[in-house]
OpenMM code with the backbone's topology and positions (N, CA, C; nanometers):
from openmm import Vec3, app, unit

residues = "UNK UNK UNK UNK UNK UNK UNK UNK UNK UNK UNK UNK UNK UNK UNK UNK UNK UNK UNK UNK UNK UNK UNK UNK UNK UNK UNK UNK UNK UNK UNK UNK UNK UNK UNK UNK UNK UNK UNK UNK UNK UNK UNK UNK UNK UNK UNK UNK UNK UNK UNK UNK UNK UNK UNK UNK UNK UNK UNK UNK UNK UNK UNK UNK UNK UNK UNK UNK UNK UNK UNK UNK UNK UNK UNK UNK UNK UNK UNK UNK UNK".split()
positions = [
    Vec3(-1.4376, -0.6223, 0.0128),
    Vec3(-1.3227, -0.6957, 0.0603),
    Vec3(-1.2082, -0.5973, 0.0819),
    Vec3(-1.1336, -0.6267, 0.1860),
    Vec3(-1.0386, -0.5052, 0.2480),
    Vec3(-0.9354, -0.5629, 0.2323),
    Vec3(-0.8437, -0.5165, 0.1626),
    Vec3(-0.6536, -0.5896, 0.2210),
    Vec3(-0.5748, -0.5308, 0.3133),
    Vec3(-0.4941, -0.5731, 0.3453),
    Vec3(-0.3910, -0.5072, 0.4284),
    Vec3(-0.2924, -0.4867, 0.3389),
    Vec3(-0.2489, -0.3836, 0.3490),
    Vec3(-0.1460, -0.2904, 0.3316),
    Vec3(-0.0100, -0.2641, 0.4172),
    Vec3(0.0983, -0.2061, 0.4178),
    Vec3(0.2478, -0.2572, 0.4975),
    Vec3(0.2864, -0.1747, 0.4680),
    Vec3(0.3281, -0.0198, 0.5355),
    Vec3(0.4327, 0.0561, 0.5346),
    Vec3(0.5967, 0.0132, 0.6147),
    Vec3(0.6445, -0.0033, 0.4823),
    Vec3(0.8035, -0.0746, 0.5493),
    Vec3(0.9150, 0.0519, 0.5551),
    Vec3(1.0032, 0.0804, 0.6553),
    Vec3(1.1210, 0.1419, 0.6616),
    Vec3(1.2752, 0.1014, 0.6623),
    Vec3(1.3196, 0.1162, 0.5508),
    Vec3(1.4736, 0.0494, 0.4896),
    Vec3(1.5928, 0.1587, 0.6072),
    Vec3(1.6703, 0.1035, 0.6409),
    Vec3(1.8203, 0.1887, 0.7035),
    Vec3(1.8433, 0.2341, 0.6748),
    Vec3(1.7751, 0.3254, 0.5353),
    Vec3(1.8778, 0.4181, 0.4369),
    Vec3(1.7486, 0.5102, 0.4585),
    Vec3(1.6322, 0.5110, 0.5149),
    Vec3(1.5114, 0.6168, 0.5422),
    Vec3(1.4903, 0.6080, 0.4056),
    Vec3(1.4571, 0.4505, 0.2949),
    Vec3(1.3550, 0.4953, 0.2528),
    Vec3(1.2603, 0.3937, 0.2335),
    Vec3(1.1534, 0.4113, 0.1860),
    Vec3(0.9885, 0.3114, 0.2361),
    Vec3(0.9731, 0.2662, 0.0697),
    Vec3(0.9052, 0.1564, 0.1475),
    Vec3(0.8146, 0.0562, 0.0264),
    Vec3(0.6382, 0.0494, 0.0877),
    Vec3(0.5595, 0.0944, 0.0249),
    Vec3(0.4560, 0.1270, 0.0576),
    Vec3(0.3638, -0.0101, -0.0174),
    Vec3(0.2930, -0.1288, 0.0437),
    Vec3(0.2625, -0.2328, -0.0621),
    Vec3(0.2055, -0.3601, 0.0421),
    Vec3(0.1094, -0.4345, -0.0440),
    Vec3(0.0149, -0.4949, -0.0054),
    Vec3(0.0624, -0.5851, 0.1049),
    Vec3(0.0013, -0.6433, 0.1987),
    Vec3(0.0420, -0.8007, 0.3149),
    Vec3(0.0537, -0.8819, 0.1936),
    Vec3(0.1150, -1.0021, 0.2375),
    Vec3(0.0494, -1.1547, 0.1935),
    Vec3(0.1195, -1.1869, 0.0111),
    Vec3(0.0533, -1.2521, -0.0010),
    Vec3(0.1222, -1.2835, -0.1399),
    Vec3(0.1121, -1.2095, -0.2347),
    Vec3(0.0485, -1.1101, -0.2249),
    Vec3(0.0298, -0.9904, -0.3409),
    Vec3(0.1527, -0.8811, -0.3449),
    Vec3(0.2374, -0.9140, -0.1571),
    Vec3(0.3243, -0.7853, -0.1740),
    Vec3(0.4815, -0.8622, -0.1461),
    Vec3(0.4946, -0.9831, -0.1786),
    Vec3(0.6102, -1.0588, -0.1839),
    Vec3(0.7030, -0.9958, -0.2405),
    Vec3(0.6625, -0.9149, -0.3887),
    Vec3(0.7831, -0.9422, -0.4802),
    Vec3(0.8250, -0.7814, -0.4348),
    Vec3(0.7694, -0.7181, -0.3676),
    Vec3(0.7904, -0.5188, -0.3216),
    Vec3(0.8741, -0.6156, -0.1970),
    Vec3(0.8123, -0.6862, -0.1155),
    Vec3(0.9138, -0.7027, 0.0243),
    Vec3(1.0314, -0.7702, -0.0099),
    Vec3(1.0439, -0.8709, -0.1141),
    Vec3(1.1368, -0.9314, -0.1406),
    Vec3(1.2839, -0.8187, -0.1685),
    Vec3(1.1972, -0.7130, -0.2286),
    Vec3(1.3344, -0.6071, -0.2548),
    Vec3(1.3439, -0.5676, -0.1222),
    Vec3(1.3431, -0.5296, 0.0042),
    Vec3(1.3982, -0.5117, 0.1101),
    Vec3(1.4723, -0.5255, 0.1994),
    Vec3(1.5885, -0.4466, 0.1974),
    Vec3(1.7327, -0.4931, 0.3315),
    Vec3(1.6538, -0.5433, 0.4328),
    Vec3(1.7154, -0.6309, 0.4942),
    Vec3(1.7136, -0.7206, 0.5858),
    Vec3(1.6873, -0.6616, 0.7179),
    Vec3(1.7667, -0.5656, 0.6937),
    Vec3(1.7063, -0.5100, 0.8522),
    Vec3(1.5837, -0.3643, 0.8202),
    Vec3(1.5194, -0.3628, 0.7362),
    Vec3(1.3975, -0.3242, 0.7082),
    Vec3(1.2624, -0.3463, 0.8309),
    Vec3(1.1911, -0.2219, 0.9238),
    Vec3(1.0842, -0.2626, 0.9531),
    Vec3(0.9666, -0.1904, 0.8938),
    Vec3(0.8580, -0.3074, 0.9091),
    Vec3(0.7302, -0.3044, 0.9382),
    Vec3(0.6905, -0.1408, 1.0318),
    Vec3(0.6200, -0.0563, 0.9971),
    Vec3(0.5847, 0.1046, 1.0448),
    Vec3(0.4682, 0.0746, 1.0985),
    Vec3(0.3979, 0.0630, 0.9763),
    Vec3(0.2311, 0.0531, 0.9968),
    Vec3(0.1942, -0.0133, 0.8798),
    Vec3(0.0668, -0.0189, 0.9364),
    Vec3(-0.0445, -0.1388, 0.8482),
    Vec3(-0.2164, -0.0895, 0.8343),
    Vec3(-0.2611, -0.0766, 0.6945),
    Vec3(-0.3767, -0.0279, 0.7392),
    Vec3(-0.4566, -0.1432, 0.6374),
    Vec3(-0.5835, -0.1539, 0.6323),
    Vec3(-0.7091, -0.2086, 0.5444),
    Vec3(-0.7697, -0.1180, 0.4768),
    Vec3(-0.7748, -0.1435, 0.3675),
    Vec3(-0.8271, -0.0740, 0.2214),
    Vec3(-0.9153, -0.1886, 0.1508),
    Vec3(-1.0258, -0.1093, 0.0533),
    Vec3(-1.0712, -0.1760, 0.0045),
    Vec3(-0.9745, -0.1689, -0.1497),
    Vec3(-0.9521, -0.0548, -0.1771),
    Vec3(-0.8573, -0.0281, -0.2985),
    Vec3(-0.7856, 0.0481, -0.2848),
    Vec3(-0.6954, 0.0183, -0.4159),
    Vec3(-0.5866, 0.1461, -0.4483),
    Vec3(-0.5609, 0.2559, -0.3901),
    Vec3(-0.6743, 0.3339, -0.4345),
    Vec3(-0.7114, 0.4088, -0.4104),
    Vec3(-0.7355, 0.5049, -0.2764),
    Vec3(-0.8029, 0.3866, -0.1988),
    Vec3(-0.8207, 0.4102, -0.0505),
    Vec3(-0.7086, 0.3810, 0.0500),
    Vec3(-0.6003, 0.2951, -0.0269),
    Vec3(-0.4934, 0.3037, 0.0300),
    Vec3(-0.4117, 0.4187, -0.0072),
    Vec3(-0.3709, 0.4654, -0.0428),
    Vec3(-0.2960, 0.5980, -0.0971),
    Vec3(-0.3643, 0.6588, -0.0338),
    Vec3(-0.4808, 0.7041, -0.0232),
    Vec3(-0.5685, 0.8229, 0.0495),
    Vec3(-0.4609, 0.8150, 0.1876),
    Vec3(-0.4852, 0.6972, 0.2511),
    Vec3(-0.4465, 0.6684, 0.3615),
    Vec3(-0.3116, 0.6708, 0.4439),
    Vec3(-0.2631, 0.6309, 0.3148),
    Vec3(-0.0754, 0.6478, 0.3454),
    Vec3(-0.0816, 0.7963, 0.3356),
    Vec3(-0.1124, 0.9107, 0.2187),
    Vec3(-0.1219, 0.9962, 0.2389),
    Vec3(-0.1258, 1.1041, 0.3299),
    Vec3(-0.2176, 1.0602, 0.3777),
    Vec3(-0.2446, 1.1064, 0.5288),
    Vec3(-0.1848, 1.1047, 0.6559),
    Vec3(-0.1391, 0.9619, 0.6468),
    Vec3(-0.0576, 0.9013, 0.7751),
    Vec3(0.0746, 1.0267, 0.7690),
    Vec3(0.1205, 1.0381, 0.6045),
    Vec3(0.2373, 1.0958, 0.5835),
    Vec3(0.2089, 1.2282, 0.5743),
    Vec3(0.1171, 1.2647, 0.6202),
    Vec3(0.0725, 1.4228, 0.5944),
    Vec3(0.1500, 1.5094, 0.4770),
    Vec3(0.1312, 1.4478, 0.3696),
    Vec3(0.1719, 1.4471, 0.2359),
    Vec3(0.0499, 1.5630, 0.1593),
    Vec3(-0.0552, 1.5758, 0.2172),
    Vec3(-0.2142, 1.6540, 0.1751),
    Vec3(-0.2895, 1.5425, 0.1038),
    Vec3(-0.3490, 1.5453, 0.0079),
    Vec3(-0.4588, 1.4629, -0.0700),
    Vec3(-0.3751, 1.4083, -0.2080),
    Vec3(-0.4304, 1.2531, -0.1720),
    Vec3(-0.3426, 1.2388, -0.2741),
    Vec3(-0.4300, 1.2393, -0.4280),
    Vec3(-0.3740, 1.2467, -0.5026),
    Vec3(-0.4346, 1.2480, -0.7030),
    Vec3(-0.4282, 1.1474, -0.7517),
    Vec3(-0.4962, 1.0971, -0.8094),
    Vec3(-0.4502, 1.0055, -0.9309),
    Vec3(-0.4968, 1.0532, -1.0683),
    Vec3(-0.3841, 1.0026, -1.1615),
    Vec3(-0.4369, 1.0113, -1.3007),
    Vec3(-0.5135, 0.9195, -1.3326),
    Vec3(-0.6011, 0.8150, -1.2933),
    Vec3(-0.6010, 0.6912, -1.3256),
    Vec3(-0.7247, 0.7117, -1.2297),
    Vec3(-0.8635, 0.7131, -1.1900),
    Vec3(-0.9007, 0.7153, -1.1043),
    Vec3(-1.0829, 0.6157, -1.1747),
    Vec3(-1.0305, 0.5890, -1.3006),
    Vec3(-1.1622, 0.5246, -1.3216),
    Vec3(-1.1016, 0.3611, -1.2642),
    Vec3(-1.0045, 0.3170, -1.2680),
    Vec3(-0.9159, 0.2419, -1.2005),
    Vec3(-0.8756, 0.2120, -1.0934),
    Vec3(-0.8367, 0.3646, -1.0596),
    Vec3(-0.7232, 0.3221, -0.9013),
    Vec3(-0.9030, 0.3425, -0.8289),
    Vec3(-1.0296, 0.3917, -0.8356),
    Vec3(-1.1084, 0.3906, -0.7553),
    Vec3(-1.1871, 0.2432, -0.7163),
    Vec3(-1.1296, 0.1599, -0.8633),
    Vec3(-1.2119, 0.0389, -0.8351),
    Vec3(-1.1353, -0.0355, -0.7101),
    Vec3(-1.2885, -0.1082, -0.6500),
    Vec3(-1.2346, -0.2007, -0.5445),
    Vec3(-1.0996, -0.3356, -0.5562),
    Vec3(-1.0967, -0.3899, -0.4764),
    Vec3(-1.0082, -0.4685, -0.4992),
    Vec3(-1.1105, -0.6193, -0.5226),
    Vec3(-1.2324, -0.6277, -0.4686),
    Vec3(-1.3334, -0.7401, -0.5567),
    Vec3(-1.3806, -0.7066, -0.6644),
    Vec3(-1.3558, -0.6011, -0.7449),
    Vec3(-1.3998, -0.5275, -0.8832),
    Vec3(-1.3161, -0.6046, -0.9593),
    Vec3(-1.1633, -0.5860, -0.8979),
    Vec3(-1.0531, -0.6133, -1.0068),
    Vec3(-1.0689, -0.7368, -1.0192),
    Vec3(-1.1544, -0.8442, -0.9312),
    Vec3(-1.1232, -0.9563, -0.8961),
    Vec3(-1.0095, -1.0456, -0.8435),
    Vec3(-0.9614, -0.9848, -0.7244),
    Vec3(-0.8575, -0.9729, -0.6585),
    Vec3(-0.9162, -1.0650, -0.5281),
    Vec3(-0.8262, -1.1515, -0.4420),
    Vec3(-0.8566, -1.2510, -0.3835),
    Vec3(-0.7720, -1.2017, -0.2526),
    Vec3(-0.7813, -1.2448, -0.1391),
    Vec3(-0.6889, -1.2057, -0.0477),
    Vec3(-0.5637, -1.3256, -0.0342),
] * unit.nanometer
topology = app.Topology()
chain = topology.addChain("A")
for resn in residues:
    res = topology.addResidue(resn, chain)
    for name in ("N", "CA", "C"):
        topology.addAtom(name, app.Element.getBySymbol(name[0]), res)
């Protein structure tokens, strides 16, 4: 199972990086008003999202400390869309 993901850009140049849909309400809810939408990608996890933003941001590879975790899927965690 894949989610969508939402790279947002605030007027002040800076980003909230965080899920579509009701999982990423309470990250968009913190956002000025005149905030956009960048890009959007599908991940199955954590994990694979960060890879991804990573990249987009040519940031290099991203790490985690946490990777018996951030690698699980998002139907592992039992996570619903």
């Amino acid at each position: 199972m894949s989610l969508k993901h939402e790279l947002w850009l605030e007027p002040d140049g800076c980003q909230t990086f965080c899920l579509a849909g009701n999982h990423g309400d309470d990250a968009r809810n913190l956002l000025s008003a005149n905030s956009q939408m960048i890009w959007t990608i599908e991940a199955d996890s954590y994990f694979e999202a960060m890879t991804k933003y990573y990249a987009f941001m040519e940031w290099g590879e991203y790490q985690t400390n946490f990777p018996e975790h951030d690698q699980m899927s998002y139907a592992e965690l039992g996570w619903d869309e």
